[in-house]
C-alpha positions in Angstrom: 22.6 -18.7 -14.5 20.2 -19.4 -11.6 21.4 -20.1 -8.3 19.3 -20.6 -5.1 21.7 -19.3 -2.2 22.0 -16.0 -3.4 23.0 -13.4 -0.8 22.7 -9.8 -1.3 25.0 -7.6 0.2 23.8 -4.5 2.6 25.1 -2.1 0.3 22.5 -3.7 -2.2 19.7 -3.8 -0.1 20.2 -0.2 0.8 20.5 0.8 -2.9 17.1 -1.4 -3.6 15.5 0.3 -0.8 15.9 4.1 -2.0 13.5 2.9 -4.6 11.1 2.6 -2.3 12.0 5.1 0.2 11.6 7.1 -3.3 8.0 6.0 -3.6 7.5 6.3 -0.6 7.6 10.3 -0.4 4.7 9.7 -3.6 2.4 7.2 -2.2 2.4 8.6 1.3 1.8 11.9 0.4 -1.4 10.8 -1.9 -2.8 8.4 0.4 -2.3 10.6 3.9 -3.0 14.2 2.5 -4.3 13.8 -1.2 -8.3 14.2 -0.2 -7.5 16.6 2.3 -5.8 18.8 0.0 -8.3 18.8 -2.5 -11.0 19.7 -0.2 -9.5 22.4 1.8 -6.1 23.6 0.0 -7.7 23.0 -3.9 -11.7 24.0 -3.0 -13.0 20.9 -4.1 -15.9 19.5 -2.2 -15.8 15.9 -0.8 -17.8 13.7 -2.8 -16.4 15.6 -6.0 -12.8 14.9 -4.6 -13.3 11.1 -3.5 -14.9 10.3 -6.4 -11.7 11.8 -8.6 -9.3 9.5 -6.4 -11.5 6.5 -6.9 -12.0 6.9 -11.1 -8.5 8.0 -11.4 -7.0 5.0 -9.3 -9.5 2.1 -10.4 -9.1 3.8 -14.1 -5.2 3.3 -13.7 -5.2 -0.1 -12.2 -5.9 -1.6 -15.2 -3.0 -0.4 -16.3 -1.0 -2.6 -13.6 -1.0 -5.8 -15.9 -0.1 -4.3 -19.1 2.7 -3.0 -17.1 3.5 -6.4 -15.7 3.2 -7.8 -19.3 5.4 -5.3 -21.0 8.2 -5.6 -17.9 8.2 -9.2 -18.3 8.8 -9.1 -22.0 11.7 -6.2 -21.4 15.3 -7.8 -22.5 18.0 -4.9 -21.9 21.6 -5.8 -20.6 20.7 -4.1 -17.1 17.5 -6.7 -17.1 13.7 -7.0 -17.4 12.6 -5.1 -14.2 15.5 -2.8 -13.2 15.7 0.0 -16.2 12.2 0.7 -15.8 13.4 2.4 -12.5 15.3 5.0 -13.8 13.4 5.1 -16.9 10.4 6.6 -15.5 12.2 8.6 -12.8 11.8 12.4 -14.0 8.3 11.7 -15.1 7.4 10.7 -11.8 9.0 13.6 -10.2 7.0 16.0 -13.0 3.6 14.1 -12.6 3.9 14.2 -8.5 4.5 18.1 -8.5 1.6 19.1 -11.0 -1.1 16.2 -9.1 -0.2 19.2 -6.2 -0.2 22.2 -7.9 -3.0 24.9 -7.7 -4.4 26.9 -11.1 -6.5 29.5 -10.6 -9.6 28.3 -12.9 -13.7 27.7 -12.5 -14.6 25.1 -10.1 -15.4 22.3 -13.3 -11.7 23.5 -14.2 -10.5 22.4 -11.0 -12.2 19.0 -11.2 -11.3 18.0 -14.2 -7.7 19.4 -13.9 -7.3 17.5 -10.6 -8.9 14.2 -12.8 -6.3 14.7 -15.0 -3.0 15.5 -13.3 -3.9 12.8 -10.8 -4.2 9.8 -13.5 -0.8 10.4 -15.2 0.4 10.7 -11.6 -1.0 7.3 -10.9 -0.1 5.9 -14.5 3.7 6.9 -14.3 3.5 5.3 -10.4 2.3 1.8 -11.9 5.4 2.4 -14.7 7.5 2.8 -11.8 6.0 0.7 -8.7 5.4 -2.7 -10.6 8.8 -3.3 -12.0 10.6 -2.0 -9.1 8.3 -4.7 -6.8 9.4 -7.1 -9.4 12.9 -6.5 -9.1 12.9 -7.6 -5.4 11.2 -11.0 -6.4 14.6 -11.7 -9.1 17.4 -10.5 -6.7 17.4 -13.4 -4.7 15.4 -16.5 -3.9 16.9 -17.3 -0.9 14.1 -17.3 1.9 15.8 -15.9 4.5 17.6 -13.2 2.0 14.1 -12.0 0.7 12.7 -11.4 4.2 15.6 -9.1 4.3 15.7 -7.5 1.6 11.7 -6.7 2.7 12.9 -5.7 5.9 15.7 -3.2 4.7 13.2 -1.9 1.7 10.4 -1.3 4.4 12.9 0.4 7.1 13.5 3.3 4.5 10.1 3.1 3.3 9.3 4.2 7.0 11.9 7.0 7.3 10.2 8.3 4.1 6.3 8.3 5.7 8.2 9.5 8.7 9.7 12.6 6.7 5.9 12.8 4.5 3.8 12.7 7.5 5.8 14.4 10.1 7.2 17.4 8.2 4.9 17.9 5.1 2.4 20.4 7.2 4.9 22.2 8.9 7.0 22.7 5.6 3.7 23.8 3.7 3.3 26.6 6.9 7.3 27.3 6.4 7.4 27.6 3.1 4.2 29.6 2.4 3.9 32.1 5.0 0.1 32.6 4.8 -0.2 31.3 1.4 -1.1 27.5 2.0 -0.8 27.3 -2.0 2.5 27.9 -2.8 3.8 26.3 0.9 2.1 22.9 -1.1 3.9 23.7 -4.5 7.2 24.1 -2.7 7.2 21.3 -0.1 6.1 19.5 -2.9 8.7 20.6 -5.5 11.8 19.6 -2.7 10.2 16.1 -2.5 10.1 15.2 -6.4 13.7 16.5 -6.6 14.9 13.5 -3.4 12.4 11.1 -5.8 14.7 11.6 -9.0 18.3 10.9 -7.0 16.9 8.0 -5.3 15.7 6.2 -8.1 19.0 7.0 -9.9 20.8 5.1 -6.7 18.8 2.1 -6.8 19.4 1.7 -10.5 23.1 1.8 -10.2 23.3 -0.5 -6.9 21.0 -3.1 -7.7 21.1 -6.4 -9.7 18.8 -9.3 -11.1 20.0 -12.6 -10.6 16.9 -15.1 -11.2 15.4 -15.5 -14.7 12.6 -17.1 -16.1 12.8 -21.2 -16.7 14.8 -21.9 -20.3 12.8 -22.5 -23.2 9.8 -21.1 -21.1 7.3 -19.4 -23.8 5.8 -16.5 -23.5 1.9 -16.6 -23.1 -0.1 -13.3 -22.2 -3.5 -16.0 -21.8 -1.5 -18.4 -20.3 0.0 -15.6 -17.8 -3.6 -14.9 -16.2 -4.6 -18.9 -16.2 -1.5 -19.3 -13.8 -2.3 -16.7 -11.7 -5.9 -16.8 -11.7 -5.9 -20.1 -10.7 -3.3 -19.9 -8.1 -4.5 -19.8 -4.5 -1.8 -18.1 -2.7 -2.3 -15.2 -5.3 -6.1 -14.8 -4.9 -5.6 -14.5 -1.6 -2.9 -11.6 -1.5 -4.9 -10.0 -3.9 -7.8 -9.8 -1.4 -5.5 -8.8 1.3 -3.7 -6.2 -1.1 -7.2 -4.8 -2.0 -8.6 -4.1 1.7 -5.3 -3.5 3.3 -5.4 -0.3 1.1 -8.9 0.7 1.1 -8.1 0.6 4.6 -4.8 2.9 4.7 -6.1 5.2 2.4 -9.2 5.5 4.3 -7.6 5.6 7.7 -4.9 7.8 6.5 -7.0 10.1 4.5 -9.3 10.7 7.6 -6.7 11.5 10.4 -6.2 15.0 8.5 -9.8 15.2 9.4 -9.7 13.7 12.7 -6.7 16.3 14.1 -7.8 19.1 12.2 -12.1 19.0 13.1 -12.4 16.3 16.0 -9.4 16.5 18.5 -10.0 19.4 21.2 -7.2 22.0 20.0 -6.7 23.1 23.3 -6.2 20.1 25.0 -3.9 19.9 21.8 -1.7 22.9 23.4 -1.5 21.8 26.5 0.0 18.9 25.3 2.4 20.5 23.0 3.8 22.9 25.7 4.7 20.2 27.9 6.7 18.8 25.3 8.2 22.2 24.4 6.9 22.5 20.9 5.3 26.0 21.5 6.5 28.9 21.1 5.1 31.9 23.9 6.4 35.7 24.3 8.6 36.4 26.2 10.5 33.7 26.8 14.4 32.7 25.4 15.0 29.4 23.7 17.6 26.9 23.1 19.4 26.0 20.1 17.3 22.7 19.9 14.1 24.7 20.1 15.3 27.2 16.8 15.9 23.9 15.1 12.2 22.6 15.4 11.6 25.6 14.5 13.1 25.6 11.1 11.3 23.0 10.1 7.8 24.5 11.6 7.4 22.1 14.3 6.8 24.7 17.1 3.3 25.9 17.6 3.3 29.6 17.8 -0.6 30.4 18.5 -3.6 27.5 18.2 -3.6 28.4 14.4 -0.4 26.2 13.8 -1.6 23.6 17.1 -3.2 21.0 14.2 0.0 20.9 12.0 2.7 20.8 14.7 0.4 17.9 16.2 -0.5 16.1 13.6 2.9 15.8 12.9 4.3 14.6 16.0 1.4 12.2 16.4 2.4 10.8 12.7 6.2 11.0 13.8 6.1 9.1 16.9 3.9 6.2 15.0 6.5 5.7 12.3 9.0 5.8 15.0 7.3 3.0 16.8 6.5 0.9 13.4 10.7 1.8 12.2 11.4 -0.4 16.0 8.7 -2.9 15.2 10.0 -3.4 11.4 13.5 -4.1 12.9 13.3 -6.0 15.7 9.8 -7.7 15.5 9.2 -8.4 11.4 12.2 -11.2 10.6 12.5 -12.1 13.7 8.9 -13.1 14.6 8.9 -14.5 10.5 11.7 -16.7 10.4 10.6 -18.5 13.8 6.7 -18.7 13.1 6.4 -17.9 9.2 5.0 -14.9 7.3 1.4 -16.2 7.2 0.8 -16.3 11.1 2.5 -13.3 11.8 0.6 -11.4 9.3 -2.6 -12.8 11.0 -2.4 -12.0 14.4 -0.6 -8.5 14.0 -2.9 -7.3 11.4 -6.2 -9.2 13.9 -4.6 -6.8 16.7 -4.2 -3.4 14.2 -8.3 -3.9 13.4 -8.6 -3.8 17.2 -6.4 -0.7 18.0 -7.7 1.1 15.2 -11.5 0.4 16.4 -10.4 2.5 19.6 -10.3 5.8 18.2 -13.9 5.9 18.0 -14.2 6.2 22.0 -11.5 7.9 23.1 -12.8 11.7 24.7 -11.0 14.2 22.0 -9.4 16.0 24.7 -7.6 13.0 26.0 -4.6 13.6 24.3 -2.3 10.7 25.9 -4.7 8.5 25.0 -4.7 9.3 21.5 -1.1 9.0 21.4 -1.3 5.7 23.2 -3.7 4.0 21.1 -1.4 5.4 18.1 1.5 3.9 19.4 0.1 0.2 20.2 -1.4 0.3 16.5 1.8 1.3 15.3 3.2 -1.3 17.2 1.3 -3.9 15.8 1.0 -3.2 12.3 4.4 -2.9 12.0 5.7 -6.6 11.8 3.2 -6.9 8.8 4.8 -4.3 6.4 7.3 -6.2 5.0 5.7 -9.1 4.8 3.6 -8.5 2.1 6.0 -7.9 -0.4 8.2 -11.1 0.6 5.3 -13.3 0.6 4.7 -12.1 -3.5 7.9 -13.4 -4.1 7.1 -16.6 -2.3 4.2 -16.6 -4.6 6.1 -16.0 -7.8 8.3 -18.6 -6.5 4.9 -21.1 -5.8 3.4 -20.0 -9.3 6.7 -21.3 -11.0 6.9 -24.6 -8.7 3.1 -25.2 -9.8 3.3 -24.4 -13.5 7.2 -24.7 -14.2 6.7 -20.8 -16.1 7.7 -17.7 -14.5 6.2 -14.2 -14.6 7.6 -12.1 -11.3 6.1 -8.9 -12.9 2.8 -10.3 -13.8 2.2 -11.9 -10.7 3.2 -8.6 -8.8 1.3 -6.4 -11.1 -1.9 -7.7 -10.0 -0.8 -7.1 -7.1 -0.5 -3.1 -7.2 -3.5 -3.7 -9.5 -5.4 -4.2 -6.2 -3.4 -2.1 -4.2 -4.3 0.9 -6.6 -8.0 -0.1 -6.5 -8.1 -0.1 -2.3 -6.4 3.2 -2.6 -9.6 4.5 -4.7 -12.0 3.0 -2.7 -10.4 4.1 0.5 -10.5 7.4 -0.3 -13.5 7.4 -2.0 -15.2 5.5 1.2 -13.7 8.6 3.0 -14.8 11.5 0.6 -18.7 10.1 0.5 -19.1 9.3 4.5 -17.9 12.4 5.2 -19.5 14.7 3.3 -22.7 12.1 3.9 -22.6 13.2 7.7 -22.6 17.3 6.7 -18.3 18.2 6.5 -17.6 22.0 5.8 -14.4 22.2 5.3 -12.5 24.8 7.1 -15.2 25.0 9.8 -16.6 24.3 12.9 -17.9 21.2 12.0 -21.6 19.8 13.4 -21.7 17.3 16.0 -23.1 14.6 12.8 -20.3 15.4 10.7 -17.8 14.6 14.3 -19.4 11.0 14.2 -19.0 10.9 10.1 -15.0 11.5 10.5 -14.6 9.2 13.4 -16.9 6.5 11.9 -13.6 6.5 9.2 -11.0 6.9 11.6 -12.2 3.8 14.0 -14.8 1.5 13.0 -14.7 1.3 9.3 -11.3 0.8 9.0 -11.1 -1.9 11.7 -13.9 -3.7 9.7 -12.0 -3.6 6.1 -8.7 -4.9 8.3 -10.8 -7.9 10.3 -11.7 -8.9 6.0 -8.0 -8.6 5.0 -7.5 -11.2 8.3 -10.0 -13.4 6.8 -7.9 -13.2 3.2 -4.9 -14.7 5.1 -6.6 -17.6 6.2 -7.0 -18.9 2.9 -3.3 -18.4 1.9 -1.9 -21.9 1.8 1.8 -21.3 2.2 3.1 -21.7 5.4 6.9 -21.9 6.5 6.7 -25.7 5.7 5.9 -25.3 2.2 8.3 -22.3 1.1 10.6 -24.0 2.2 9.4 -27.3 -0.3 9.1 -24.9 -2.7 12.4 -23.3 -2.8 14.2 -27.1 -2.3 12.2 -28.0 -5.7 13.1 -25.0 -7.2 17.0 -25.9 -6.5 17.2 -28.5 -7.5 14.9 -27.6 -10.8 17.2 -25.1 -11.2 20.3 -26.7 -11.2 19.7 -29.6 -13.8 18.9 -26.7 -16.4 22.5 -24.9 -15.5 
C-alpha cells in the first residue's frame, strides 16, 4: 500500500544513515587519498595512476544501470533495494582492503594489480551505492520527510569524511612505525571491519514503503526513454558528473597541495600554537597523550604534513557538519532545493578559486578560505540526493511508471565517471607540470598542483551551476507533483 504522508522515525533515519556513513569511509578514502597513495605509498607514477582511476571508474560506470535494472526487478520480502545492502557488505569490506594493499611485484605488476583490485572495488561499490541511494527515494515521499532523511544521511556521511580525512594519515604513521605500507594495510583493515557492522544496521533498521504503480510493466527500453527524455534528470546528471570531477580533483590534489606547496614551517608554527607538537623537554596533559594516540601531535617537521593536513580536513568537515544542520533544510524548505543548490555551489567555485593566490606560508588564510568553502558547500550535500527522489517522483508523475533504482543509477553512473575524470584531470596536469613524488618539487610543478587545487576546480563547479539552471523543478512544482501523486495513489489503494 502507498501512502503519501509517510513519516520516518529518527531511529530510522539514523539506521539508513550508517549506510552511508558506511560508504562514506570507502568513497572518501578513494576520492581524497586514492592517487596519492598510488604515486607515493604504491610507486606508481602519475599519469600511469590517473589513467588506472579513470579506466577503472568509467569502465565500472556502465555497470551502474545494469545495477539499477537488476534492483528494480529484485522481489524479496525485505524489498527491491534494501537486501542488496547487506548482500554485498563483506565483499565491499574485502575489495576496499585489497584496492589498498601493497605486493611486492615489477612495476607492470603494480599497474595492472592496482587496475584490477580497483575495478572490483568500484564494481562491488555500484552493487552496494545504487540500491542503497534507491532505498532513500521508497522510504518516504513526503517532501519535507525526504529532505530529512538527506539531512540525517549526510550528517553521518560527514562524521565519516571527518574520521577518513582527519585520522587516516595519522593512523597510517601510528600504525606503521616507519613502514608507510603496512600503517595503509592496517588503517585500512580497521575501516572495512566499521563498513561491514554499519551496513548490517541499516539493513535491520530500515524499511521500503513506496512501490511501483499496479499493473506497471516492466520495460528495460522503455526505462531509458523515460529517463532520457526527462529534463530534471539530464540536468542532475550533468551536475552529478562535474560535481565529482570536481571533488575527486580537488580532493585528490590537497594531498599534493599540503604535502609539496604549503611552507612546512610556517606549518609548525601554526601547529605549536595550537598545541599539536610535541618538543623535548617539556610535560603534557592528559588531553595532549590522547591526540597523541591517534598521531595527531607533530613530533619533528617529518610528521608536520600529516598532523596538518588533518586538522585542516577536520575543521572543514566540522564547519560543513554545522552547515548540514542548521543551513541545508532550513534554507530548502523556505527557498527550495534548486536555488539553494545554485547560489551555494556559485559561492564554493569562488572560494575554491582562492587557493591559487594565497602565499603558502599564510597558514590562517589557508584555513580561512577552507572554512568559508566548507561553509558554503555545505547546504548543497544533501540536496542532491533529495532532489533524485523528487525526480523519481517527476519521472512517475510524467510517465505514470516508476523506476527509483534506474533513475538513481544513472545517477552514480555519472558520479563514477567525474570521479575518473577528476582524478585522472589531477594525475595528467600534474605530472604535465614536472611532479616527483617524494621531492622537492620545481617551481612549474608548484603552479601544476595549485592550478588543481584553485582554478580548475572552480571552473568544473561554475559548469555544475550552469546544470542547475536547466533543472525545472522548483518548490512550486514538487509540491504539484507530490499532490498528483496522492491523490494517484490513493484511487489505486
Amino acid at each position: 500500500m502507498n501512502k503519501h504522508s509517510q513519516k520516518v522515525s529518527i531511529g530510522e533515519k539514523i539506521g539508513y544513515s550508517l549506510g552511508d556513513g558506511s560508504a562514506n569511509l570507502v568513497f572518501q578514502m578513494m576520492m581524497m587519498f586514492q592517487l596519492f597513495f598510488y604515486t607515493d605509498v604504491f610507486g606508481i607514477k602519475a599519469t600511469a595512476a590517473g589513467v588506472i582511476l579513470l579506466v577503472a571508474r568509467v569502465f565500472d560506470a556502465f555497470i551502474d544501470p545494469m545495477v539499477g535494472i537488476i534492483s528494480d526487478r529484485t522481489n524479496t520480502k525485505w524489498g527491491k533495494y534494501r537486501p542488496w545492502v547487506i548482500w554485498t557488505a563483506v565483499p565491499f569490506a574485502v575489495f576496499f582492503v585489497l584496492a589498498f594493499t601493497t605486493p611486492d611485484i615489477s612495476e607492470r605488476g603494480k599497474i595492472l594489480y592496482a587496475g584490477v583490485s580497483y575495478t572490483l572495488l568500484m564494481a562491488i561499490y555500484s552493487f552496494n551505492n545504487t540500491p542503497y541511494s534507491s532505498l532513500g527515494g521508497v522510504m518516504t515521499s513526503d517532501i519535507k520527510e525526504r529532505t530529512s532523511l538527506s539531512t540525517v544521511r549526510f550528517i553521518t556521511a560527514t562524521i565519516a569524511t571527518f574520521i577518513v580525512q582527519g585520522l587516516t594519515l595519522p593512523l597510517v604513521t601510528k600504525f606503521g612505525d616507519g613502514n608507510p605500507q603496512k600503517g595503509w594495510f592496517l588503517t585500512i583493515l580497521l575501516f572495512a571491519c566499521i563498513v561491514v557492522v554499519l551496513f548490517v544496521i541499516t539493513f535491520f533498521t530500515t524499511k521500503e514503503r513506496i512501490t511501483p504503480p499496479v499493473n506497471q510493466q516492466t520495460s528495460v527500453k522503455q526505462d531509458f526513454k523515460d529517463i532520457i527524455r526527462n529534463a530534471p534528470w539530464r540536468a542532475m546528471f550533468v551536475l552529478t558528473l562535474f560535481l565529482f570531477t570536481t571533488l575527486a580533483m580537488w580532493g585528490s590534489s590537497m594531498s599534493y597541495y599540503f604535502n609539496y606547496v604549503v611552507d612546512k614551517d610556517a606549518l609548525f608554527v601554526f601547529l605549536k600554537n595550537f598545541g599539536l607538537v610535541s618538543e623535548a623537554g617539556q610535560t603534557y596533559g592528559s588531553w595532549h597523550k590522547f591526540l597523541d594516540a591517534f598521531g595527531l601531535i607533530a613530533h619533528d617537521n617529518s610528521k608536520v604534513f600529516a598532523v596538518g593536513f588533518s586538522l585542516f580536513n577536520m575543521v572543514g568537515q566540522v564547519v560543513t557538519l554545522l552547515g548540514v544542520i542548521l543551513l541545508s533544510r532550513f534554507l530548502s524548505n523556505i527557498f527550495g532545493k534548486k536555488a539553494v543548490f545554485v547560489v551555494f555551489l556559485a559561492l564554493t567555485a569562488v572560494f575554491t578559486s582562492l587557493f591559487f593566490v594565497v602565499p603558502a606560508e599564510n597558514i590562517e588564510m589557508i584555513f580561512l578560505i577552507n572554512i568559508l568553502k566548507s561553509l558554503a558547500y555545505a547546504p548543497t550535500i544533501p540536496l542532491l540526493w533529495a532532489m533524485l527522489g523528487d525526480v523519481a517522483d517527476h519521472s512517475e508523475w510524467e510517465n505514470h511508471r516508476r523506476a527509483t533504482g534506474f533513475v538513481f543509477a544513472g545517477i552514480v553512473f555519472a558520479l563514477k565517471a567525474g570521479l575518473g575524470i577528476g582524478g585522472a584531470i589531477c594525475g595528467a596536469i600534474i605530472d604535465a607540470f614536472g611532479f616527483i613524488p617524494n621531492t622537492i618539487q620545481t617551481a612549474e610543478a608548484v603552479v601544476g598542483i595549485k592550478l588543481t587545487s584553485s582554478i580548475i576546480p572552480a571552473i568544473t563547479f561554475t559548469v555544475g551551476v550552469i546544470a542547475l539552471l536547466f533543472y525545472p523543478i522548483t518548490k512550486k512544482l514538487n509540491e504539484q507533483v507530490q499532490a498528483d501523486l496522492t491523490e494517484r495513489r490513493e484511487r489505486e489503494i
